[in-house]
N, C-alpha and C positions, 0 to 999 in steps of 0.2 A: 490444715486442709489438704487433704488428694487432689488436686484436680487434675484433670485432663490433658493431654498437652494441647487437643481442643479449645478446651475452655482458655488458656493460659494465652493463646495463640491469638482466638477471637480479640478478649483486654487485648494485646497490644495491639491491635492491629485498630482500633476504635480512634475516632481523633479526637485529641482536646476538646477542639472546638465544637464537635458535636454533643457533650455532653456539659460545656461549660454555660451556657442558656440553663441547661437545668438543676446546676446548683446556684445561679442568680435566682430563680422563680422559690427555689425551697428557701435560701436565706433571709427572700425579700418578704414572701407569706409570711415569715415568723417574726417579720419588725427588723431584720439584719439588713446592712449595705450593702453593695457592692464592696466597698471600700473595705469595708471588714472581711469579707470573704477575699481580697486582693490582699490582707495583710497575712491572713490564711493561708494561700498559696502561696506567698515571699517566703514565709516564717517555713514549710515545710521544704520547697525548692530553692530558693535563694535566687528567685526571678522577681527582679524589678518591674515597672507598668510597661516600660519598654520590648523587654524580654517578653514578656506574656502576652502582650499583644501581637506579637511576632509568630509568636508559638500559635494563637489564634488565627492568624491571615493566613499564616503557613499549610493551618491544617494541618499541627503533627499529629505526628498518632503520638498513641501515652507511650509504646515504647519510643521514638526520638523524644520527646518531652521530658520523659525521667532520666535518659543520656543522657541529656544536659544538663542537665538539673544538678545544684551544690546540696544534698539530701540533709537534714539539718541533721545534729549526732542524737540528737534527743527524741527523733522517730520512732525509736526504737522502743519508749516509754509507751507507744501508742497502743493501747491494749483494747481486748470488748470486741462486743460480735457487730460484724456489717454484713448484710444480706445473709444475714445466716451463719456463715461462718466465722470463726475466731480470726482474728488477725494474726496474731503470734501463733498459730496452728499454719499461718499460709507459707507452703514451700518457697513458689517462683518466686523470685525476688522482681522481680517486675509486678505481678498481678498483688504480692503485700505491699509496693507502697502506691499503688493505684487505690486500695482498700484505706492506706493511711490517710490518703487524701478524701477518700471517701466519709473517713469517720470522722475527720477534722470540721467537714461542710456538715455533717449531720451536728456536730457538736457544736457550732455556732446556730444552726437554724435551732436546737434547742434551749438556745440562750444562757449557753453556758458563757463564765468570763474569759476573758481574753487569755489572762494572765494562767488560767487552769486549762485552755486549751495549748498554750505553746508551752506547756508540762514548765513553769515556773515553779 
């Protein structure tokens, strides 16, 4: 993906917590947990319930979020389009794993398994 240094800028500057309500509502429509969606976000950042809830009262934005974050090695496996564009096409290395996270929550709300979302 080209993007912008716009677009790239907007992503990080967005906070966690403003967009994390809205991957509870898509998990929950499709029969998924929370819990699951929390095992989701450990398995790709390496944030425990502690850590993420932090990162939520904090209001980080995603880029302090992925700072800290321990990115799993196997991210990288994360392939397929979200919002349109290719993952493995996205330059900024901040706005591709904002995307990784993004196709991780759609891949659970479609009810894929566990074990084929954390590329077992």
């Amino acid at each position: 993906m080209k993007s912008t240094a716009h677009h790239d800028e907007r992503i990080a500057q967005i906070t966690f917590a403003s967009v994390y309500p809205h991957y509870i509502t898509k998990v929950e429509k499709k029969g998924r947990s929370i819990s699951e969606l929390h095992q989701v976000i450990q398995w790709l950042t390496g944030y425990d319930e502690v850590a993420l809830q932090q990162h939520i009262s904090n209001k980080s934005t995603f880029n302090e979020f992925f700072a800290a974050a321990d990115l799993n090695p196997k991210a990288e496996l994360i392939t397929g389009s979200i919002c349109g564009y290719k993952i493995q096409d996205i330059e900024n290395p901040l706005t591709k794993k904002v995307r990784f996270l993004d196709k991780l929550v759609d891949e659970l709300a479609k009810g894929k398994a566990m074990e084929k979302i954390f590329r077992n």
